[in-house]
C-alpha positions as CSV (number, residue, x, y, z in Angstrom):
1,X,174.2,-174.9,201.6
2,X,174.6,-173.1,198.5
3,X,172.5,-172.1,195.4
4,X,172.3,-172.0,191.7
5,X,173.9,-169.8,190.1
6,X,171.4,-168.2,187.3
7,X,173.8,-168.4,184.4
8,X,174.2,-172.6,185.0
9,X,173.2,-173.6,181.4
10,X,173.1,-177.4,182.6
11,X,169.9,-176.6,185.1
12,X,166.4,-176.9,183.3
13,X,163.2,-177.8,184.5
14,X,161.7,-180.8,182.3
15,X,158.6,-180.4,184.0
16,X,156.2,-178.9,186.7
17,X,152.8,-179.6,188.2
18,X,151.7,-177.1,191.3
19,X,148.6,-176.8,193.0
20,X,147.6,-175.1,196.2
21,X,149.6,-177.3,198.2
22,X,153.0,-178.2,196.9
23,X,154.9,-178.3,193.6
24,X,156.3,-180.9,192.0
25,X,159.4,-180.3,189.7
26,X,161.5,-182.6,187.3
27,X,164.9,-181.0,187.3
28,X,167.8,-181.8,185.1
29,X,171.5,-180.9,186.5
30,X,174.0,-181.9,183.3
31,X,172.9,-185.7,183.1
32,X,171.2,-186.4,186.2
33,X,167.2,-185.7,187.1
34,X,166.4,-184.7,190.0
35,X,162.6,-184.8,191.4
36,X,161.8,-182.3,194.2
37,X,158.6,-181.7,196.2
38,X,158.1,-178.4,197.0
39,X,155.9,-177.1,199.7
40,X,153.9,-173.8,198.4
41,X,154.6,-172.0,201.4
42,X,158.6,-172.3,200.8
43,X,158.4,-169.4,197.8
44,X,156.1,-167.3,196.4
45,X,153.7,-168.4,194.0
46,X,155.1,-166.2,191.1
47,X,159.2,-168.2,191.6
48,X,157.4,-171.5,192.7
49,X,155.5,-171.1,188.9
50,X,158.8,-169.3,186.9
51,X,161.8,-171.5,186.6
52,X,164.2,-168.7,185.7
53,X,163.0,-167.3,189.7
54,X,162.8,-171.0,191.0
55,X,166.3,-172.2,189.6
56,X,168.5,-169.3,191.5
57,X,166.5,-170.2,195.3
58,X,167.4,-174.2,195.3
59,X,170.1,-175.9,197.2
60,X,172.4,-177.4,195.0
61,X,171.1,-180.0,193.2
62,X,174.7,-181.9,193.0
63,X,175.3,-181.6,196.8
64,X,171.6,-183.0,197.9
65,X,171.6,-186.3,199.9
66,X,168.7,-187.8,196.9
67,X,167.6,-187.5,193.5
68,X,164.4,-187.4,195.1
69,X,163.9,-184.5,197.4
70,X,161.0,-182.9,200.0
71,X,161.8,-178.8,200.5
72,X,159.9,-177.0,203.2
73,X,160.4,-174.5,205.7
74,X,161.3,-174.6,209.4
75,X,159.7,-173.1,212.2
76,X,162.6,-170.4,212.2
77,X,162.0,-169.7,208.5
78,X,165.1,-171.7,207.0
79,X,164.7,-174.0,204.6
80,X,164.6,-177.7,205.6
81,X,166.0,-180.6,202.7
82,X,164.4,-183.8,203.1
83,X,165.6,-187.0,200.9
84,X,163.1,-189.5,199.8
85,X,164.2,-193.1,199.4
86,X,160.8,-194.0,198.0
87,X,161.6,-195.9,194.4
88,X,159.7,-193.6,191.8
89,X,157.1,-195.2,189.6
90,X,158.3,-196.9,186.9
91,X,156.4,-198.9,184.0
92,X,157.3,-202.8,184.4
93,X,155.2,-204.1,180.7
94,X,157.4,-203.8,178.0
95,X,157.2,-205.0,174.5
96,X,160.2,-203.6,172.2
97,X,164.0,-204.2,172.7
98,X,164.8,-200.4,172.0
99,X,165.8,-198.3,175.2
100,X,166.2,-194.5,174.3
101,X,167.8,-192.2,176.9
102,X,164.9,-188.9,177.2
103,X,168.2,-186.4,178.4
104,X,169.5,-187.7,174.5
105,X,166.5,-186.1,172.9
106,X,166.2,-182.7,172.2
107,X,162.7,-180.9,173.0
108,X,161.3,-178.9,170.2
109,X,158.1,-178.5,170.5
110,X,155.4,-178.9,173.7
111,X,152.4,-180.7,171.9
112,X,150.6,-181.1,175.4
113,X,151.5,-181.6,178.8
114,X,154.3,-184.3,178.9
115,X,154.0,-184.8,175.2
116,X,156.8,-183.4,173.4
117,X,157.7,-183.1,169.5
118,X,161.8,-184.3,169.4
119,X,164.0,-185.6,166.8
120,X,166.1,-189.2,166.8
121,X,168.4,-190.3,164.4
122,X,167.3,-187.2,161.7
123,X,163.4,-188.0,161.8
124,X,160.9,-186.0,163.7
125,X,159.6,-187.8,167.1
126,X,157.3,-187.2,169.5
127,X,157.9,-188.7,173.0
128,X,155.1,-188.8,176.5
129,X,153.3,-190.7,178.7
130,X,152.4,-194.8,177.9
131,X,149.1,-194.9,175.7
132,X,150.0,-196.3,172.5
133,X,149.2,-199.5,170.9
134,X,151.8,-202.3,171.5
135,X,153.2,-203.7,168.7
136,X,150.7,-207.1,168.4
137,X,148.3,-204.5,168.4
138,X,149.2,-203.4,165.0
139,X,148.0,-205.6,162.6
140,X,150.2,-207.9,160.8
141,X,149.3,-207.5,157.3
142,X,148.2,-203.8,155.6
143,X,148.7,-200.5,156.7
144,X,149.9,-199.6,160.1
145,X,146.9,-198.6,162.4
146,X,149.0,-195.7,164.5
147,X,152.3,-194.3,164.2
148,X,155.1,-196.6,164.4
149,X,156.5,-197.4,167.6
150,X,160.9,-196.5,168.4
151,X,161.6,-197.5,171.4
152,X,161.0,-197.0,175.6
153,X,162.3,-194.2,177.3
154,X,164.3,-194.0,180.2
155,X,165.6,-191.4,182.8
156,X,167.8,-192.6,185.7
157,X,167.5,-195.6,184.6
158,X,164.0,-196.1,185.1
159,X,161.3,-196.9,182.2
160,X,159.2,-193.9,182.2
161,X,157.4,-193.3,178.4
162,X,158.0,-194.1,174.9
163,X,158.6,-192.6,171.4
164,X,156.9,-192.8,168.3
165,X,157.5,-191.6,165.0
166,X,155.6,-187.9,163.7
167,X,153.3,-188.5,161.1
168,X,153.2,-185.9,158.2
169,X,150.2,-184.8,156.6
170,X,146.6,-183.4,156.9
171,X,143.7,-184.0,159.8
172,X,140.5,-185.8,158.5
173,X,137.6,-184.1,157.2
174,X,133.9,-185.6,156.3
175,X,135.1,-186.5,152.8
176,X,137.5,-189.2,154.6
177,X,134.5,-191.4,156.1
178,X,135.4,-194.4,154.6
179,X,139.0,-194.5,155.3
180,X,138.5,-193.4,159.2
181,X,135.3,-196.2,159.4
182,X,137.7,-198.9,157.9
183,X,140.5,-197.6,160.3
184,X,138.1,-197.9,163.4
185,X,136.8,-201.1,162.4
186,X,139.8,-202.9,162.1
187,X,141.0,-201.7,165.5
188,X,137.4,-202.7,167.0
189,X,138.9,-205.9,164.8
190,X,142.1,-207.1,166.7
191,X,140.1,-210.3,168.5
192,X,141.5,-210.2,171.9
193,X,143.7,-207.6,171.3
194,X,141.2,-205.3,169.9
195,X,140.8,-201.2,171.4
196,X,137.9,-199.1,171.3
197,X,139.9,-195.3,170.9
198,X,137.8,-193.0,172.8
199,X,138.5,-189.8,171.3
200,X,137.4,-189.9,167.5
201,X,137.7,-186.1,166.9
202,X,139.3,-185.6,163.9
203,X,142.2,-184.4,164.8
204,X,143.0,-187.9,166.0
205,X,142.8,-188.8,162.4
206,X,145.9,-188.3,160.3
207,X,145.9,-188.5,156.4
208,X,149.0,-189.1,154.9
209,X,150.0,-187.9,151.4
210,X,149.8,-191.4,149.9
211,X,145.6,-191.2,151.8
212,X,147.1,-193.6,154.2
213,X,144.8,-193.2,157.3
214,X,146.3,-193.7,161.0
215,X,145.5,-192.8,164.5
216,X,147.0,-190.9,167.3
217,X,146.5,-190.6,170.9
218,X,145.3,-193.7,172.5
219,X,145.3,-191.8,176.1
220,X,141.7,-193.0,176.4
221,X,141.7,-196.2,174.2
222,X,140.4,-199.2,176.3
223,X,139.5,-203.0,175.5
224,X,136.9,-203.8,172.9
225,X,133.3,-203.4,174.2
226,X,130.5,-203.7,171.4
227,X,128.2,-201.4,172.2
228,X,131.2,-198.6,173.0
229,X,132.7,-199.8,169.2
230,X,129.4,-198.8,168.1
231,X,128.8,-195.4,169.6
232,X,132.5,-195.1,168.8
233,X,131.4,-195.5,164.9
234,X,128.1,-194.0,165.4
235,X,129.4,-190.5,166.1
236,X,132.4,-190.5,163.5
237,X,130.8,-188.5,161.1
238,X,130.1,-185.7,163.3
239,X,133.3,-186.2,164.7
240,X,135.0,-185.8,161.3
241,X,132.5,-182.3,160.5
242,X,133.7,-180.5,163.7
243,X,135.0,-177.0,163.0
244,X,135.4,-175.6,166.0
245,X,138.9,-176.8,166.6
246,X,137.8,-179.2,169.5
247,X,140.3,-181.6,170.4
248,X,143.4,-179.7,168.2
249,X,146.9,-179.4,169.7
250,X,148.3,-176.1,170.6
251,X,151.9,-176.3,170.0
252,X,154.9,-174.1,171.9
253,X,158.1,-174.0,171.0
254,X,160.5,-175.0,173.7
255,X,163.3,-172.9,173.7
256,X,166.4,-175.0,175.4
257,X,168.9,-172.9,177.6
C-alpha cells in the first residue's frame, strides 16, 4: 500500500490524543477527515507524537477502505489496516439554524486543547467542544450574558462543536465586583433555565471597552443549585484578586502547512 509523501500540503493533523496504549489522530486529506486509532507499538513514541514523522509512515489516507481506521502490527511485523464502521459520536441537541463547515475555518491560534481562535466572515472566532449557553439561555432583554453564539460546526457531515464570537477587551480585576456579581446573579437568575458557572476565576470574566461584563467558558457550568450559586458568589472576590495567573489561557500560534 503506499505512503505519504512528506511534501503533501493537503495532509494535517487537526488533532491528537496518545497515551500508553494507542493514539488517536484527526487527519485531514484535502476535504475529507479521517480518524485513525493507532496502536503505540506500531511507531515509536517520538513519530507516533510528531506529525511531520507520523504523516510520511501512514497508508494512504485516499486509498483506506474507512474514514475511520484501526492500525496495528502483525505477528510478522507488517502493518495491519483495519476499517471501523462504528458511526462516530455526534451531538443530536441543537438550537441555531447556522451550520458552519470546521475544514472552512482557518486555525490561528490554539487557546486550549480543541479550542481554537479562527476567523468567519472578517471577525475573529473561536471554535471547540459544546459548553456554551444556548440561546434561551441568554436573556431576552439587556446585555448578553456570554459571547454571542454563530453557528454549529460540522465535519463529515456530522455535528461536532460550535463557534462563538471573540470578545475584545480586558480580564476582571477586584475593582469590577459589582458588574461580575450582577453578571453571576442573573445567570443564577434564568428560572428553569438558570446555570451555576463553575469556574469564576477572573479570567472567565471579560470587560469590554464600553464595561460591558460577559462570561466565557461554561465547560463546567451546570443547572442552578442554591447553595452551589452561593459558594459560586461567595468566593468571587477572591476569585477576581487572583494574581497568580490561575486559570489564564496559554495561546500558540498554529502555523497551517
Amino acid at each position: 500500500m503506499s505512503t505519504i509523501t512528506p511534501d503533501t500540503a493537503s495532509i494535517e493533523v487537526l488533532s491528537q490524543e496518545i497515551d500508553d496504549e494507542i493514539g488517536m489522530y484527526r487527519i485531514r486529506s484535502g476535504q475529507h477527515v479521517y480518524y485513525l486509532t493507532i496502536s503505540t507499538d506500531v511507531f515509536d513514541m517520538d513519530t507516533m507524537c510528531r506529525p511531520y514523522l507520523l504523516l510520511p509512515r501512514l497508508p494512504s489516507l485516499p486509498e483506506m477502505p474507512s474514514r475511520k481506521i484501526e492500525l496495528a502490527r502483525n505477528e510478522d511485523g507488517s502493518l495491519a489496516v483495519t476499517p471501523c464502521h462504528d458511526p462516530l459520536q455526534e451531538i443530536t441537541f441543537t438550537w441555531h439554524e447556522k451550520r458552519i463547515d470546521v475544514l472552512s475555518l482557518p486555525q490561528i491560534k490554539r487557546l486550549r486543547r480543541g479550542v481554537f481562535e479562527t476567523l468567519y466572515e472578517g471577525r475573529p472566532a473561536r471554535h471547540g467542544a459544546y459548553c456554551v449557553l444556548t440561546e434561551s439561555q441568554q436573556p431576552s432583554d439587556g446585555p448578553l450574558i456570554a459571547p454571542e453564539f454563530l453557528g454549529h460546526l460540522t465535519e463529515n457531515g456530522r455535528l461536532m462543536g460550535f463557534l462563538m464570537e471573540k470578545l475584545e477587551g480586558r480580564f476582571a480585576c477586584l475593582d469590577d465586583l459589582p458588574q461580575c456579581t450582577a453578571l453571576l446573579k442573573r445567570l443564577h437568575g434564568l428560572g428553569e433555565l438558570g446555570l451555576v458557572h463553575g469556574d469564576v476565576n477572573r479570567y472567565n470574566f471579560v470587560v469590554g471597552d464600553d464595561g460591558c461584563v460577559r462570561l466565557v467558558d461554561f465547560e463546567h457550568a451546570q443547572d442552578y443549585d442554591k447553595k452551589l450559586a452561593q459558594e459560586e458568589l461567595d468566593s468571587l472576590s477572591a476569585e477576581l484578586a487572583e494574581e497568580t495567573g490561575r486559570g489564564s489561557t496559554i495561546t500558540t500560534v498554529v502555523t497551517q502547512s
